[in-house]
C-alpha positions in Angstrom: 50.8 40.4 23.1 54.1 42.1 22.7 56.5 42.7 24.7 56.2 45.2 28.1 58.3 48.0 28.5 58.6 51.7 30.4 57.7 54.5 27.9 57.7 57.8 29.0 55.7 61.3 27.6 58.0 64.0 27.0 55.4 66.4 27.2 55.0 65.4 31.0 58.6 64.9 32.0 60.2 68.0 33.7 63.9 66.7 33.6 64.5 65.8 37.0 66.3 62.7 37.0 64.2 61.2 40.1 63.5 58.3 37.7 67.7 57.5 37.0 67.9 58.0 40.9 65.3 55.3 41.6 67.0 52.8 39.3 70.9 54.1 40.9 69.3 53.2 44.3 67.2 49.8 43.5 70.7 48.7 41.7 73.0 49.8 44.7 73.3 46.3 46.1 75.9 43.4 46.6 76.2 41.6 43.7 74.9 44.4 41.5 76.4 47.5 40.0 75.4 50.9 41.1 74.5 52.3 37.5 70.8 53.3 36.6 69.6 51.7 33.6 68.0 54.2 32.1 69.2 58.0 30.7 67.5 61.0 30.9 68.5 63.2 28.0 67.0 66.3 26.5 66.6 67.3 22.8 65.6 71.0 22.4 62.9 72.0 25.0 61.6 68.4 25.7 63.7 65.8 28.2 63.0 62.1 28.8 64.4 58.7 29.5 65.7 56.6 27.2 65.0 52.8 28.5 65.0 49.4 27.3 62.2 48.5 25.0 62.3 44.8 25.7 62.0 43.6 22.0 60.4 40.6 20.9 62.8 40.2 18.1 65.4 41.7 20.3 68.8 43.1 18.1 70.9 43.6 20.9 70.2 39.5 22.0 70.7 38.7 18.4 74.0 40.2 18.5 75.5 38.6 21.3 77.6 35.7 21.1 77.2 34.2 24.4 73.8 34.7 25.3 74.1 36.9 28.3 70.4 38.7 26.7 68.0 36.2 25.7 64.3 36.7 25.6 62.6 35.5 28.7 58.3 35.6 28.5 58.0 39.2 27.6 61.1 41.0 28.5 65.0 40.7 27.6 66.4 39.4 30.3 70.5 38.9 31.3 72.8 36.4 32.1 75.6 38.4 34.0 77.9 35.6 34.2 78.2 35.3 30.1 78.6 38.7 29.3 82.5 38.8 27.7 82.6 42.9 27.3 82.5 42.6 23.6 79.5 45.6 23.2 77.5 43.8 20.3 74.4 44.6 22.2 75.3 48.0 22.9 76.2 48.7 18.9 73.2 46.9 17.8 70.4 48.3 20.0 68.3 50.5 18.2 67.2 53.0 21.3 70.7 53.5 22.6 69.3 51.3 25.8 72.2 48.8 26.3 75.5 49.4 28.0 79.0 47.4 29.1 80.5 48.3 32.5 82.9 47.1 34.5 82.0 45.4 37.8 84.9 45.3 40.4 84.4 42.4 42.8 86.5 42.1 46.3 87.9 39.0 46.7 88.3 37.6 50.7 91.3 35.5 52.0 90.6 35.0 55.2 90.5 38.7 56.9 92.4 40.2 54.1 90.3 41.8 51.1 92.1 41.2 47.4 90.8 43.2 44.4 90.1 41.3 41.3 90.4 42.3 37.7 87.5 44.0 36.5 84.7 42.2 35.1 82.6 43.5 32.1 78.5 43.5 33.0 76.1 44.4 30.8 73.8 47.3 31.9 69.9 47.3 30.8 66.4 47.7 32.1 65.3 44.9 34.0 61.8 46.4 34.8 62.5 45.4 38.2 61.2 42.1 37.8 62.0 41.2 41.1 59.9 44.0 42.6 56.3 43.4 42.9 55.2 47.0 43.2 56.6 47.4 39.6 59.8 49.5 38.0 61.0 52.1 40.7 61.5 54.8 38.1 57.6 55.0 37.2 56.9 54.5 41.1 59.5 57.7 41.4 58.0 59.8 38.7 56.9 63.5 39.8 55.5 64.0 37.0 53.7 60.9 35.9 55.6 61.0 32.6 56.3 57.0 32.5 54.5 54.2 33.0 53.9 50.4 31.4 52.9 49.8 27.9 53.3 46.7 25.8 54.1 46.8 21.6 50.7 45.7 21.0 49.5 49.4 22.7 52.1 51.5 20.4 50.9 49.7 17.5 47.2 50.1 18.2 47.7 54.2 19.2 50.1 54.5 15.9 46.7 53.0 14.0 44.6 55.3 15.4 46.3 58.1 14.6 46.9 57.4 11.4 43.1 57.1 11.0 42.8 60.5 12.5 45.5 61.7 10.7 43.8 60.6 7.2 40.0 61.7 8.5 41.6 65.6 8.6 42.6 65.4 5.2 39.3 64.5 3.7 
């Protein structure tokens, strides 16, 4: 089976970002960095989000040197601590999914609160792993425009239509 990702119908989506807002808010925690990990964008009359497609052969892990994304069961998963801010991942994903940010940590000596230099973080889907009622951007989704598929669906609905595509032409 491949791997499982969010996919979303642009003919559903109305643009309102409630998806990008669930994310902003499940990642606004200590430790984490407020940035939703997906990006609603629009392309003539049609808007949707662009997410990670958790690739089995995954470019964007390929291309990092440290191994902060490695392939874990059937996602890409991340390694925070490795990431070095060199934006391999970002160049070589294919759905403009991956992103490098810069996490600023407070340091505490004592009562007194230091800054520290910025650290880079790479910034992906996760599918909210951690969540058992599933990824809070389909859960947020007015529209019902996203929801769980794996490769192994795409494939099989590409098939098809290529069947129905080939039955019209006779």
């Amino acid at each position: 089976m491949g791997n499982t990702f969010v996919i979303a119908d642009p003919r559903k989506c109305v643009g309102c970002k409630a998806c990008m807002s669930a994310c902003l808010v499940k990642h606004f925690v200590p430790g984490d960095v407020p940035v939703a990990r997906l990006n609603v964008v629009q392309i003539g009359q049609y808007t949707a989000p662009i997410l990670c497609h958790h690739c089995s052969n995954a470019p964007c892990a390929a291309a990092c040197p440290t191994h902060a994304l490695y392939n874990e069961g059937d996602r890409v998963a991340v390694r925070l601590d490795r990431c070095i801010g060199c934006r391999s991942c970002v160049v070589a994903c294919p759905f403009g999914a991956v992103d490098v940010v810069d996490r600023y940590d407070t340091a505490h000596v004592g009562d007194l609160k230091i800054g520290t230099a910025p650290c880079a973080m790479v910034i992906k889907c996760d599918r909210c792993v951690d969540r058992p009622e599933g990824p809070a951007c389909i859960q947020a989704c007015t529209s019902h425009a996203l929801r769980l598929v794996n490769q192994d669906e795409i494939d099989a609905q590409r098939g098809r239509r290529s069947n129905d595509a080939a039955h019209e032409l006779v």
